[in-house]
mmCIF file of the N, C-alpha and C atoms, coordinates in Angstrom:
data_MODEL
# 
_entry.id   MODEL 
# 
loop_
_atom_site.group_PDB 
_atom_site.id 
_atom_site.type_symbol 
_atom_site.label_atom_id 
_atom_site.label_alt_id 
_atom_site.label_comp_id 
_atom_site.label_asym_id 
_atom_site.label_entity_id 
_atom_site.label_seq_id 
_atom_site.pdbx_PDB_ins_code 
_atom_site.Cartn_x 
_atom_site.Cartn_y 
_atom_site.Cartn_z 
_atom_site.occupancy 
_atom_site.B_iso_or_equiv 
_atom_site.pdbx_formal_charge 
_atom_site.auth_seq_id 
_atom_site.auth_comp_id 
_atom_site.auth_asym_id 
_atom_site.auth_atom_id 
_atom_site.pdbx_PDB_model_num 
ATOM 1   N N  . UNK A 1 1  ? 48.933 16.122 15.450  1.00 0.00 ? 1  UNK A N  1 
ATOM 2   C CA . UNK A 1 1  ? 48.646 14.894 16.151  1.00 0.00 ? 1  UNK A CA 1 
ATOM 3   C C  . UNK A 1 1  ? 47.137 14.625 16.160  1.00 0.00 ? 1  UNK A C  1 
ATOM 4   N N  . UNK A 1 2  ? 46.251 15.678 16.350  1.00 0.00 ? 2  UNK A N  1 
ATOM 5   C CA . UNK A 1 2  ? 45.221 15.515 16.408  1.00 0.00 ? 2  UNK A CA 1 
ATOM 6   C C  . UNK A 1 2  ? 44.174 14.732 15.149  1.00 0.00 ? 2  UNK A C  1 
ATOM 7   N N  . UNK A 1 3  ? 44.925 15.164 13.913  1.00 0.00 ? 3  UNK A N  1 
ATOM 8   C CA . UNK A 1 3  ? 44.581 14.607 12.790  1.00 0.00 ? 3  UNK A CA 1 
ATOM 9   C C  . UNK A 1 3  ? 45.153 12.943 12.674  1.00 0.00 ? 3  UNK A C  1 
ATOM 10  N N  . UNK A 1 4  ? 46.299 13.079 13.280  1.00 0.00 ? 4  UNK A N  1 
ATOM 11  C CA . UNK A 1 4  ? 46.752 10.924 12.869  1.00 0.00 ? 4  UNK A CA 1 
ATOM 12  C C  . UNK A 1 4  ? 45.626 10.510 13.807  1.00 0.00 ? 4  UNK A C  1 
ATOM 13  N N  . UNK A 1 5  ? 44.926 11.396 15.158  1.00 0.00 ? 5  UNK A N  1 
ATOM 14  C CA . UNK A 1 5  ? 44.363 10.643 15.763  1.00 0.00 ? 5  UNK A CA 1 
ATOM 15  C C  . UNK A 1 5  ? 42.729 10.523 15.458  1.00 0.00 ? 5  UNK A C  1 
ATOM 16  N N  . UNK A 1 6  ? 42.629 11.398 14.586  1.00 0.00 ? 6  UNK A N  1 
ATOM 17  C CA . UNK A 1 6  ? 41.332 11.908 13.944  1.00 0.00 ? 6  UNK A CA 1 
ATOM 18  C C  . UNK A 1 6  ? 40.905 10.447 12.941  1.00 0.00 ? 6  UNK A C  1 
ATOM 19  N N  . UNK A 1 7  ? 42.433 10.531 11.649  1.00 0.00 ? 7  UNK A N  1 
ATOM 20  C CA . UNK A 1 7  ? 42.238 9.503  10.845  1.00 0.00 ? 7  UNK A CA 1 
ATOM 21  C C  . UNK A 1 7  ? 42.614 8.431  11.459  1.00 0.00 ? 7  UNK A C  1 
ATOM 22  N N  . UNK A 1 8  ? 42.936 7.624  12.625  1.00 0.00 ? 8  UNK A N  1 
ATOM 23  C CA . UNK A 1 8  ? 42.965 6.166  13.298  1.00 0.00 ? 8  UNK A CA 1 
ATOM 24  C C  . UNK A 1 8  ? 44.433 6.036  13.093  1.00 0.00 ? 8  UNK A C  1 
ATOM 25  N N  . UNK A 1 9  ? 45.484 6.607  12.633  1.00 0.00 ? 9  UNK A N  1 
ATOM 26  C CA . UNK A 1 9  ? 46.804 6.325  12.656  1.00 0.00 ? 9  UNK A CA 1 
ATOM 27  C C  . UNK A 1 9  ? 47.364 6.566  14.003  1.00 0.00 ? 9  UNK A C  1 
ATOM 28  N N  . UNK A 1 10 ? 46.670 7.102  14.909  1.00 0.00 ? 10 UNK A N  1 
ATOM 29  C CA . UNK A 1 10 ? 47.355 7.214  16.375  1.00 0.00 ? 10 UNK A CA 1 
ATOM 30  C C  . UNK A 1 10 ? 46.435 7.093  17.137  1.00 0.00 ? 10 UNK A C  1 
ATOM 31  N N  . UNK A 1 11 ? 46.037 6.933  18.623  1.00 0.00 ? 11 UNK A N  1 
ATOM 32  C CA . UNK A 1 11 ? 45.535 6.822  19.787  1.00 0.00 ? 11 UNK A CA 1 
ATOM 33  C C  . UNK A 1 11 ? 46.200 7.599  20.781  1.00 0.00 ? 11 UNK A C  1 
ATOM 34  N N  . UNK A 1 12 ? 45.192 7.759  22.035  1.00 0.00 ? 12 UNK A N  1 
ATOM 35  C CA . UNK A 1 12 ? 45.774 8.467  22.649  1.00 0.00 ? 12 UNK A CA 1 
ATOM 36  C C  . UNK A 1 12 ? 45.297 7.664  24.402  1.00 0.00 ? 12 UNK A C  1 
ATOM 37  N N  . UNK A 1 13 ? 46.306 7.749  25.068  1.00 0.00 ? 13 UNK A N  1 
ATOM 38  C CA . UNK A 1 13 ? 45.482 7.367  26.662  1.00 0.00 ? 13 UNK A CA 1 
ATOM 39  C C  . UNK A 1 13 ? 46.349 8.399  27.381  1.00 0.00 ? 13 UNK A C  1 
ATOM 40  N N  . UNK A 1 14 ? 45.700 8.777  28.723  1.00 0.00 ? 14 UNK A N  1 
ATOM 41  C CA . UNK A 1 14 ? 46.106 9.432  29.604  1.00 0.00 ? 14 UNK A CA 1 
ATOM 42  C C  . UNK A 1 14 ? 46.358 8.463  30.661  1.00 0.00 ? 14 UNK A C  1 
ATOM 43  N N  . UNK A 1 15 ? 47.296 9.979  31.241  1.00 0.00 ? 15 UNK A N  1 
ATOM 44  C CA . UNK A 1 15 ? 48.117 8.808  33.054  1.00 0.00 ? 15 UNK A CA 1 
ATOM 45  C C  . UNK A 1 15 ? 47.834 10.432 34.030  1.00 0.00 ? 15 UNK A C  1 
ATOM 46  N N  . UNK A 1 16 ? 48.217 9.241  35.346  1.00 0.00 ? 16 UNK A N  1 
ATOM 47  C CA . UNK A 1 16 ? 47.337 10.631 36.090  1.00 0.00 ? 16 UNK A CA 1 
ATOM 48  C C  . UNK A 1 16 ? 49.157 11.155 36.805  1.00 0.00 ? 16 UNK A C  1 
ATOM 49  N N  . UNK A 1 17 ? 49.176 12.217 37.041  1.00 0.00 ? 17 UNK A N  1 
ATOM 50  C CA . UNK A 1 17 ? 50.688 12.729 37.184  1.00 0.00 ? 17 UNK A CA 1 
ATOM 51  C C  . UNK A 1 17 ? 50.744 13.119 38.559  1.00 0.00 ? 17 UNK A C  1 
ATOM 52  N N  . UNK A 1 18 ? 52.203 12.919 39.455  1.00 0.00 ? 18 UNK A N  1 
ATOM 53  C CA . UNK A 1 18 ? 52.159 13.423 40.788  1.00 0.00 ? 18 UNK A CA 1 
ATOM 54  C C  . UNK A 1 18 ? 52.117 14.786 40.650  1.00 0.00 ? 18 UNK A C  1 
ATOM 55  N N  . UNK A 1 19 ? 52.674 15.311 39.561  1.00 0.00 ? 19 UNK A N  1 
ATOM 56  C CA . UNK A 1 19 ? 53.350 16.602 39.669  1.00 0.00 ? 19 UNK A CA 1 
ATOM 57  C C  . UNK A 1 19 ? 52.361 17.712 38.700  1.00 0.00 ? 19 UNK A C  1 
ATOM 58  N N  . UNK A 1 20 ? 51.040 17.549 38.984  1.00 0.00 ? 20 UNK A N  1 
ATOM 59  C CA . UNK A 1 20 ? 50.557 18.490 37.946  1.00 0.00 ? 20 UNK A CA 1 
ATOM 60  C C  . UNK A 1 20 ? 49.216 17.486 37.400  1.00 0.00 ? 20 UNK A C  1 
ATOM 61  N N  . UNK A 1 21 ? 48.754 18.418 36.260  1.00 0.00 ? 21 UNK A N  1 
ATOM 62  C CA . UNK A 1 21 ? 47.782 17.850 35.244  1.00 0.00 ? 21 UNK A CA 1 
ATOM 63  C C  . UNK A 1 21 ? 48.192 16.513 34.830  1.00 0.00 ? 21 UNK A C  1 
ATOM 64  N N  . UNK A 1 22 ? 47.111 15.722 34.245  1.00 0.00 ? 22 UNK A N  1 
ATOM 65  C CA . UNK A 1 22 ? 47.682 14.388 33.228  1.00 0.00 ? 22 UNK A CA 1 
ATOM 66  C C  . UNK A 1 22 ? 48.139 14.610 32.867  1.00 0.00 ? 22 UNK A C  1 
ATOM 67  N N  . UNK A 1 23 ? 49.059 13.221 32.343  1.00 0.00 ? 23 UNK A N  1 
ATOM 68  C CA . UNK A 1 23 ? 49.721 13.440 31.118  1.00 0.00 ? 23 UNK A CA 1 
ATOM 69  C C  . UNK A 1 23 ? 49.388 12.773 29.620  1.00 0.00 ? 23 UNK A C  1 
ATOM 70  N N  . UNK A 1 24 ? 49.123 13.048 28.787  1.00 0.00 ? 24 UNK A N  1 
ATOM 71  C CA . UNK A 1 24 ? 48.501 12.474 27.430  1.00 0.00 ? 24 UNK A CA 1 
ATOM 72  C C  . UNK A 1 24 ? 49.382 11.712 26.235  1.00 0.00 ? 24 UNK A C  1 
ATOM 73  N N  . UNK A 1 25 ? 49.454 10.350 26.120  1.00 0.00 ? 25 UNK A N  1 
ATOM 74  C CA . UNK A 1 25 ? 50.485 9.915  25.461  1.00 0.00 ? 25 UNK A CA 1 
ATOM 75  C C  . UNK A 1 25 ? 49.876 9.350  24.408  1.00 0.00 ? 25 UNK A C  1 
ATOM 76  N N  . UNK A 1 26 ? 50.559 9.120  23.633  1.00 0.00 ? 26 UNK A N  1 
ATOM 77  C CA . UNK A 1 26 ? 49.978 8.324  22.100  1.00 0.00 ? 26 UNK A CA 1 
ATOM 78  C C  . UNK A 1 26 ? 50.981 7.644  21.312  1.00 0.00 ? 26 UNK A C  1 
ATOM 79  N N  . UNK A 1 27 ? 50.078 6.455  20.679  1.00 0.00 ? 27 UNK A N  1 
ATOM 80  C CA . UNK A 1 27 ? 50.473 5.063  20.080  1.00 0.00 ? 27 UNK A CA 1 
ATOM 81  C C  . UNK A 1 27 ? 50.023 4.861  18.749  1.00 0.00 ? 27 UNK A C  1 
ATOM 82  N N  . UNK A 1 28 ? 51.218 4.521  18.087  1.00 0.00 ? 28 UNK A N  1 
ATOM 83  C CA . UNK A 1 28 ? 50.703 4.083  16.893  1.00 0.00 ? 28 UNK A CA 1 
ATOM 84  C C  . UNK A 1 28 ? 49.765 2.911  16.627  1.00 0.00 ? 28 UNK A C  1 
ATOM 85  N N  . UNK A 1 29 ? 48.651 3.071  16.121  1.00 0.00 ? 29 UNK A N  1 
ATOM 86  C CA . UNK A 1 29 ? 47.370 1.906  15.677  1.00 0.00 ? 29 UNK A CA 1 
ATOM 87  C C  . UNK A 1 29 ? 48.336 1.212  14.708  1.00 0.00 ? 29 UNK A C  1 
ATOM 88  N N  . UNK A 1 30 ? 47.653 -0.105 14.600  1.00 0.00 ? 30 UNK A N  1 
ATOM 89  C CA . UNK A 1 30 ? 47.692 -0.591 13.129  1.00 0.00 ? 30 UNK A CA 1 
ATOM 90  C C  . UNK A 1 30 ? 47.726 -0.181 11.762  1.00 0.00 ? 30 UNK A C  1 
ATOM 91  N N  . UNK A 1 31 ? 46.395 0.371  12.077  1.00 0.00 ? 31 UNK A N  1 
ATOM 92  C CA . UNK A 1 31 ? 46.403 1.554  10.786  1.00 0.00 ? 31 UNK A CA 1 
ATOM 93  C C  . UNK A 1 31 ? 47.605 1.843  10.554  1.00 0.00 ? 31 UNK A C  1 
ATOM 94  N N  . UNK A 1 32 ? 47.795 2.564  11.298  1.00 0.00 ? 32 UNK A N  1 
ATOM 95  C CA . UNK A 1 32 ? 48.730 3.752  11.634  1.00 0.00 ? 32 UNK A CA 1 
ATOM 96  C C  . UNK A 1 32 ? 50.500 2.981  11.352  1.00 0.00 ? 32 UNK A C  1 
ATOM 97  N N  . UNK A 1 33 ? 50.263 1.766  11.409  1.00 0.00 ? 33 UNK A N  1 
ATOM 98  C CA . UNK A 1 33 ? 51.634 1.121  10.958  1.00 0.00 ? 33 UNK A CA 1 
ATOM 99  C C  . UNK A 1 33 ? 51.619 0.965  9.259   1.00 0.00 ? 33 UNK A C  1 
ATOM 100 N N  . UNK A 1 34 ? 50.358 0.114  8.767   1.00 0.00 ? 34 UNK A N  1 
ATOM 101 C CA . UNK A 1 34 ? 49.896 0.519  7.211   1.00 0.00 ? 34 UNK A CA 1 
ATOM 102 C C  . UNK A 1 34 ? 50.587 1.553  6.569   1.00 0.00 ? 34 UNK A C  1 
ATOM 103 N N  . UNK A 1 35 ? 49.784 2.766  6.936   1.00 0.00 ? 35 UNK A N  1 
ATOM 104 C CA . UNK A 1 35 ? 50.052 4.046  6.809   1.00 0.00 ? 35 UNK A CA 1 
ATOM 105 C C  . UNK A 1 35 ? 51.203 3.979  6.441   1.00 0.00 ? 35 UNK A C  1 
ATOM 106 N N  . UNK A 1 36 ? 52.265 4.059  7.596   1.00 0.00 ? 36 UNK A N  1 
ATOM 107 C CA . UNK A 1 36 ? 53.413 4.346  7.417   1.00 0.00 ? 36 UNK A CA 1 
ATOM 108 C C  . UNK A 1 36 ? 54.501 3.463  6.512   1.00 0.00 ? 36 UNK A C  1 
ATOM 109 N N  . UNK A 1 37 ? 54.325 2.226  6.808   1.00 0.00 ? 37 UNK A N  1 
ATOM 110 C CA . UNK A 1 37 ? 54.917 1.582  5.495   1.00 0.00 ? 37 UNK A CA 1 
ATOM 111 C C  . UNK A 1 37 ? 54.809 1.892  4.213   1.00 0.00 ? 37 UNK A C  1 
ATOM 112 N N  . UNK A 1 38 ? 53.137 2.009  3.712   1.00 0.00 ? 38 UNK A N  1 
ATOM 113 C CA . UNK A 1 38 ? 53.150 2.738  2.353   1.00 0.00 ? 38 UNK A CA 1 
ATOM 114 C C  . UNK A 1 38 ? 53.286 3.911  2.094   1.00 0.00 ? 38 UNK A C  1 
ATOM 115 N N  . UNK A 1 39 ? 53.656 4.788  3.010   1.00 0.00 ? 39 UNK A N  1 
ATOM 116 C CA . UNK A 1 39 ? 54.614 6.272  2.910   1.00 0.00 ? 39 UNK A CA 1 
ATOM 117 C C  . UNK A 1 39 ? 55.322 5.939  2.836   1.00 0.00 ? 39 UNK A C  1 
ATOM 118 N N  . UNK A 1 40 ? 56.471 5.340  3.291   1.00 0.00 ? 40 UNK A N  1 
ATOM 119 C CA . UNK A 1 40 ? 57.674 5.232  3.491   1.00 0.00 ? 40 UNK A CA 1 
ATOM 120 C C  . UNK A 1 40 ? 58.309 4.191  2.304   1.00 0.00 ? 40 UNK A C  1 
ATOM 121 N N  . UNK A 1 41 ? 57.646 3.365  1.707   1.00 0.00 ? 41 UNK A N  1 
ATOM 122 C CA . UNK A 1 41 ? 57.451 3.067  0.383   1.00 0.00 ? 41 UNK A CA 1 
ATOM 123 C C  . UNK A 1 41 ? 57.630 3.541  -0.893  1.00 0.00 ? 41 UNK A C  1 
ATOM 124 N N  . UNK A 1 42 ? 56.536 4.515  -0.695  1.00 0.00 ? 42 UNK A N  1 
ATOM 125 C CA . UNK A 1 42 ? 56.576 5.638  -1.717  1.00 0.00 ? 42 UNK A CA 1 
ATOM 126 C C  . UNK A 1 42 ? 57.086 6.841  -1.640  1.00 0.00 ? 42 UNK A C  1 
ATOM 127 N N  . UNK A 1 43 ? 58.070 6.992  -0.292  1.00 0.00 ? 43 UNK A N  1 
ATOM 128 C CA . UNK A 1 43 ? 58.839 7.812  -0.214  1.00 0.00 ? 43 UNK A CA 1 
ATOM 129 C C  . UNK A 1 43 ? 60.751 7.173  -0.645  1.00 0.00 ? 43 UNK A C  1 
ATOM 130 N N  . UNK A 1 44 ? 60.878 6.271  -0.872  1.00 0.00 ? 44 UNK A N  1 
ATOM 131 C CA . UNK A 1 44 ? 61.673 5.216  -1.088  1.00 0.00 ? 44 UNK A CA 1 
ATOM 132 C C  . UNK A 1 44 ? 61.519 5.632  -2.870  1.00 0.00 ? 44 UNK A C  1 
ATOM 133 N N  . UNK A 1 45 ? 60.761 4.912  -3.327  1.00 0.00 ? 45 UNK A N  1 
ATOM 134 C CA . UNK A 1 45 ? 60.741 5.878  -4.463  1.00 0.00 ? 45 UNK A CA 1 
ATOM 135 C C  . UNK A 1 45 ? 60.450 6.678  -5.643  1.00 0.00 ? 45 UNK A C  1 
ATOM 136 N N  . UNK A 1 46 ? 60.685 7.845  -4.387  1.00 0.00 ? 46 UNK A N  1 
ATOM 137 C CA . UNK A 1 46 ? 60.206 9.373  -5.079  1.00 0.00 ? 46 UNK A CA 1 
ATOM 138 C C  . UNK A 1 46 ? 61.941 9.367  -4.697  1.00 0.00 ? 46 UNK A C  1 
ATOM 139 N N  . UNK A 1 47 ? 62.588 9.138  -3.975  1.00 0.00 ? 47 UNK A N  1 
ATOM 140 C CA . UNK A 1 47 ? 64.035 9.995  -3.926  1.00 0.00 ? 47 UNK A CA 1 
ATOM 141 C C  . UNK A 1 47 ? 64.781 8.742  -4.337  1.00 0.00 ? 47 UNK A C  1 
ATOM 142 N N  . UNK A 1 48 ? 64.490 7.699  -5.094  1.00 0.00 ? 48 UNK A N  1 
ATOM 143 C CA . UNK A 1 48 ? 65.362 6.874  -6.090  1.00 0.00 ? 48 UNK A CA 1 
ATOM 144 C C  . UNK A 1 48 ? 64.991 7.688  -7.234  1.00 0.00 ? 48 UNK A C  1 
ATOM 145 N N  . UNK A 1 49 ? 63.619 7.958  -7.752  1.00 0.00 ? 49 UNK A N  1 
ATOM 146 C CA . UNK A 1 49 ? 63.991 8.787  -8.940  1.00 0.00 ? 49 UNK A CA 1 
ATOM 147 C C  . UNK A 1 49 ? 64.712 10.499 -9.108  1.00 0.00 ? 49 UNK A C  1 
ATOM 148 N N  . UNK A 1 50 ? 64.882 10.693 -7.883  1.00 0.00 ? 50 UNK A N  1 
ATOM 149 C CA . UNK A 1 50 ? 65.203 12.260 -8.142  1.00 0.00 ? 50 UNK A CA 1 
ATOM 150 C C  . UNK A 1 50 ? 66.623 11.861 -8.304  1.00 0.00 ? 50 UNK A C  1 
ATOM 151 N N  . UNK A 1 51 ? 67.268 10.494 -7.763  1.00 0.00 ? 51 UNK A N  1 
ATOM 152 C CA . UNK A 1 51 ? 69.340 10.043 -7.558  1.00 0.00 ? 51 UNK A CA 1 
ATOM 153 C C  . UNK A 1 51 ? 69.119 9.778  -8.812  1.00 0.00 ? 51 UNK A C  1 
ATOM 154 N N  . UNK A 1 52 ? 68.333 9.315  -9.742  1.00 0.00 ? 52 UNK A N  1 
ATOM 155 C CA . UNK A 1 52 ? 68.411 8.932  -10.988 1.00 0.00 ? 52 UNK A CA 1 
ATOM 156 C C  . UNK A 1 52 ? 68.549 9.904  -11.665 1.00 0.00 ? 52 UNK A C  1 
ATOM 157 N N  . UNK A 1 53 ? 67.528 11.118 -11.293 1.00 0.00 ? 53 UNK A N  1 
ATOM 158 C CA . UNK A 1 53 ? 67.578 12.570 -12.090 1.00 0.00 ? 53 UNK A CA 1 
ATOM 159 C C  . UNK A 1 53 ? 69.141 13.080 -11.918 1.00 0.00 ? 53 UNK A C  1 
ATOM 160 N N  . UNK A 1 54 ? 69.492 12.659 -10.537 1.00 0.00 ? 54 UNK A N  1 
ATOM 161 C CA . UNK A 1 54 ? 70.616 13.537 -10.252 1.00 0.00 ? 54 UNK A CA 1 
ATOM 162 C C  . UNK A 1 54 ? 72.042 12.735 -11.118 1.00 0.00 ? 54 UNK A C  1 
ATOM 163 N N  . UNK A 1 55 ? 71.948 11.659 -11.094 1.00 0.00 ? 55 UNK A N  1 
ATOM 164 C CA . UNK A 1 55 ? 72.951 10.644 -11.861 1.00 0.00 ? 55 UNK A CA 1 
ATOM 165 C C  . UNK A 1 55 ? 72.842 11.017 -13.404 1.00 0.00 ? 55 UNK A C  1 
ATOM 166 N N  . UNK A 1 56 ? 71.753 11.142 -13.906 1.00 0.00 ? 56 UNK A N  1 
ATOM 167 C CA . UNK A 1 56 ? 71.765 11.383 -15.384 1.00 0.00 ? 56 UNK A CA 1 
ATOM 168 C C  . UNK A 1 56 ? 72.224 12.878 -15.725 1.00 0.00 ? 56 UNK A C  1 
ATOM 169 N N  . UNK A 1 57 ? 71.698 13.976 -14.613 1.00 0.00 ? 57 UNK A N  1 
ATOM 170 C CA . UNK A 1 57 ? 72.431 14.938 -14.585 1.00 0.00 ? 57 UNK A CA 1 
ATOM 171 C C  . UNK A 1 57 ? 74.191 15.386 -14.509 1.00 0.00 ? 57 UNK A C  1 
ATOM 172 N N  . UNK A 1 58 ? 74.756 14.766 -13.435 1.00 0.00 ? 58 UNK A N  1 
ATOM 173 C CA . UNK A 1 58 ? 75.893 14.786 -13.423 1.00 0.00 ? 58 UNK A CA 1 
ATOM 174 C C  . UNK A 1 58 ? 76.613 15.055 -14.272 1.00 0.00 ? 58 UNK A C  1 
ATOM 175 N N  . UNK A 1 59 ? 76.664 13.556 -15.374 1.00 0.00 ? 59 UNK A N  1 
ATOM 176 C CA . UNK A 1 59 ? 77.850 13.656 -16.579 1.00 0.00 ? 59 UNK A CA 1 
ATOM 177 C C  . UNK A 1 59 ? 77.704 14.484 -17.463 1.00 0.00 ? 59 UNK A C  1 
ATOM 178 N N  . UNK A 1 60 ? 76.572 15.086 -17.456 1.00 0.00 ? 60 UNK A N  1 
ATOM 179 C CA . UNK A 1 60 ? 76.938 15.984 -18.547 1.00 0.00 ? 60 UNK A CA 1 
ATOM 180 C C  . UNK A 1 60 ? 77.123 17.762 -17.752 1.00 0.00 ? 60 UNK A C  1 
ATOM 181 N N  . UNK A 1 61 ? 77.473 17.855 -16.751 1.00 0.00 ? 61 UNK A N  1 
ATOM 182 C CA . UNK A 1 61 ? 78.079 19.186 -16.352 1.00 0.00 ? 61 UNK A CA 1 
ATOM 183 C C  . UNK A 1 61 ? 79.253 19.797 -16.942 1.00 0.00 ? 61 UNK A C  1 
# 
């Protein structure tokens, strides 16, 4: 966590707690939405080509 919040993909604010220490919560930035679309993008496909690997594999077992 410390790193999404390092590179701007997350934030962090605190709340003050009845029961103890703060508590420390965190939000996705903008960035941090970017980010994740073009992962999730290019994770989209990396595992269309491996169903392709796996489809061309198949028929010939």
């Amino acid at each position: 966590m410390r790193r999404l919040v390092k590179d701007g993909y997350c934030a962090t604010y605190t709340v003050e707690s009845p029961n103890g220490p703060q508590r420390k919560y965190y939000h996705i930035t903008h960035q941090g939405r970017v980010f994740l679309k073009e992962t999730l993008k290019e994770w989209d496909e990396f595992t269309a080509s491996i169903e392709a690997l796996r489809k061309e594999i198949k028929p010939h077992e």
